[in-house]
C-alpha positions in Angstrom: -5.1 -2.0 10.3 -5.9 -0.9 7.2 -2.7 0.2 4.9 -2.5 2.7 1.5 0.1 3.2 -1.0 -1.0 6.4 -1.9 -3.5 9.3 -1.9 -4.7 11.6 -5.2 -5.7 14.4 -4.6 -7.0 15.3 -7.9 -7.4 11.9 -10.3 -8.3 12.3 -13.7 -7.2 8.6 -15.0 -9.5 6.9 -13.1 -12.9 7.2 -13.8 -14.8 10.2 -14.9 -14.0 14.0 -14.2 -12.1 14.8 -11.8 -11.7 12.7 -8.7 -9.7 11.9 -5.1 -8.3 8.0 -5.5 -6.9 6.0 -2.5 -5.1 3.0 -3.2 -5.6 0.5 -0.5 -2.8 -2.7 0.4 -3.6 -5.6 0.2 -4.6 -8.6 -2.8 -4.3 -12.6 -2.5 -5.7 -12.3 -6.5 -2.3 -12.8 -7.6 -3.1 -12.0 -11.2 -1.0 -12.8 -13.7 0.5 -9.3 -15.2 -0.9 -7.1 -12.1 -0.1 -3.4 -12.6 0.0 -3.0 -8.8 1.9 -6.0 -7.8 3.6 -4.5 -4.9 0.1 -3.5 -3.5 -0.5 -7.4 -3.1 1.3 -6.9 0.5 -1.1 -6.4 3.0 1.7 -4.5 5.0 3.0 -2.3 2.1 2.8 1.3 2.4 1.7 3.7 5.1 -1.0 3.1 8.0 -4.8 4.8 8.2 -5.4 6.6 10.5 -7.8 9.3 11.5 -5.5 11.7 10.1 -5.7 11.0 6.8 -9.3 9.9 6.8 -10.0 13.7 7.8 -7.4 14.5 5.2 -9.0 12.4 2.0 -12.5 14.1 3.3 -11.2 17.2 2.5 -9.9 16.0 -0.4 -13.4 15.5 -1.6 -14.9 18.4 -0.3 -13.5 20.7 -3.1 -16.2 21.7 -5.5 -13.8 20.3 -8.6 -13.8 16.8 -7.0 -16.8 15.5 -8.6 -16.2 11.6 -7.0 -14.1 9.0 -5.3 -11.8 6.1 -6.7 -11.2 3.0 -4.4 -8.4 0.5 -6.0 -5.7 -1.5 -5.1 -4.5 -4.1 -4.5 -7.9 -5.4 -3.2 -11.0 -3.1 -1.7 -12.8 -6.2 -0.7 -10.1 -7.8 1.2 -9.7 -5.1 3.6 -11.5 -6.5 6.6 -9.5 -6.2 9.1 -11.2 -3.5 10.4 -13.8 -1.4 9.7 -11.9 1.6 8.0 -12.7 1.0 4.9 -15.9 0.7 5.1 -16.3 4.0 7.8 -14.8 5.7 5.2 -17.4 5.3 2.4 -20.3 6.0 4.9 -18.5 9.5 5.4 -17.9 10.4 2.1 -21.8 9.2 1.8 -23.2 11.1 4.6 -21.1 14.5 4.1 -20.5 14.2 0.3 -24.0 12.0 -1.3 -23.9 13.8 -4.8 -20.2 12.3 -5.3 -20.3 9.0 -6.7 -17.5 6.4 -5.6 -16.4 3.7 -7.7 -14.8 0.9 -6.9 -12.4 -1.9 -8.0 -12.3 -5.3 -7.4 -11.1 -8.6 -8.5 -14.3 -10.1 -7.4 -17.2 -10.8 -9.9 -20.5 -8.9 -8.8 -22.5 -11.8 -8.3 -20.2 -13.8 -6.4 -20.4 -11.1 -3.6 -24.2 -10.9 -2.9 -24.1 -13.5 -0.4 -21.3 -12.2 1.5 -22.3 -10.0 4.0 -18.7 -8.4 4.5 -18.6 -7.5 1.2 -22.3 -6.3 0.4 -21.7 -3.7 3.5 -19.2 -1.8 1.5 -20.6 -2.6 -2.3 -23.7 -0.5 -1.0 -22.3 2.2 -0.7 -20.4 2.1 -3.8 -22.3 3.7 -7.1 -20.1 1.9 -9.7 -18.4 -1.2 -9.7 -15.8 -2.3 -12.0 -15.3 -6.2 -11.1 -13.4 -9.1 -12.6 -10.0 -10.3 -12.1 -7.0 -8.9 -14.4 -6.5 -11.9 -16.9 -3.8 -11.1 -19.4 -5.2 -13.0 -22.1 -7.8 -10.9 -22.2 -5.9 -7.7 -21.9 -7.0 -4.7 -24.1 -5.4 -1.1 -23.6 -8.3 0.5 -25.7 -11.0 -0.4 -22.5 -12.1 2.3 -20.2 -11.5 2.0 -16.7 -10.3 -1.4 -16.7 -7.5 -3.5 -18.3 -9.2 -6.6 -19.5 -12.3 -7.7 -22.1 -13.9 -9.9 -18.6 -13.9 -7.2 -16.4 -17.5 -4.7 -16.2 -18.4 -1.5 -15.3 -21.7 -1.6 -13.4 -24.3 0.1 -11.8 -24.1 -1.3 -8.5 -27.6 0.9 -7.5 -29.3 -0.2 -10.6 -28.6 -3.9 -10.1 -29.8 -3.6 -6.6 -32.7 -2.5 -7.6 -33.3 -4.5 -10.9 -32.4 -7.6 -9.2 -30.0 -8.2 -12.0 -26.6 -7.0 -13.1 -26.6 -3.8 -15.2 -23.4 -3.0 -17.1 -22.6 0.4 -18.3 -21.6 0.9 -22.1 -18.3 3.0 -21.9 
């Protein structure tokens, strides 16, 4: 079962414009200097359920709400069901002009061959990948904490057949 630590409504630090964030529960990373360290626990937080699926959904559905935020502890390590990833076809089927980024400590390439994965990076627009490493930490980046991690354009890539990074 899938847990969160929290719910924004209305998100303006991560990402562009204003957006609805979920942070999900869960990360075997372990990165040295995590900000969310207490989102490592797979069990911390509170339990999804339909409830607050239907809740975030309308979350989204305000016309200021311009796209979705999926963090963490770990998006790509919440397989232990399929909530996750019925959650992003929803916002996808009811909401397909709102973009959802997503991040992960994962490197893009390393997840094309993993079906799991791939399921829910499809329906992601941006991706912002890389492990946290604190040696490379710089607080001037934009949506992300350290020089390894990218911002991509998971559709692009798709389509290019080759990783396309954002400038921001």
């Amino acid at each position: 079962m899938l847990n969160y630590s929290e719910i924004r409504k209305f998100d303006v630090t991560n990402g562009p414009g204003v957006r609805t964030t979920i942070f999900v529960s869960g990360c075997t990373h372990k990165c040295e200097g995590c900000f969310n360290e207490e989102l490592q626990d797979f069990n911390y937080g509170n339990k999804w359920t339909k409830n607050e699926e239907n809740e975030f959904i309308s979350y989204v559905s305000d016309p200021v709400v311009v796209g979705v935020n999926i963090l963490g502890g770990e998006p790509l390590q919440q397989n232990m069901d399929s909530c996750l990833l019925n959650l992003l076809k929803r916002i996808k089927e009811e909401y397909p002009d709102k973009s959802i980024w997503l991040w992960t400590g994962y490197v893009f390439e390393d997840i094309l061959d993993n079906k799991e994965k791939m399921d829910i990076i499809k329906l992601v627009d941006i991706l912002v990948d890389g492990k946290f490493e604190i040696d490379k930490r710089n607080l001037k980046l934009k949506y992300r904490g350290s020089e390894n991690q990218r911002v991509i354009d998971v559709k692009k890539s798709l389509e290019q057949g080759e990783t396309f990074q954002l400038n921001v």
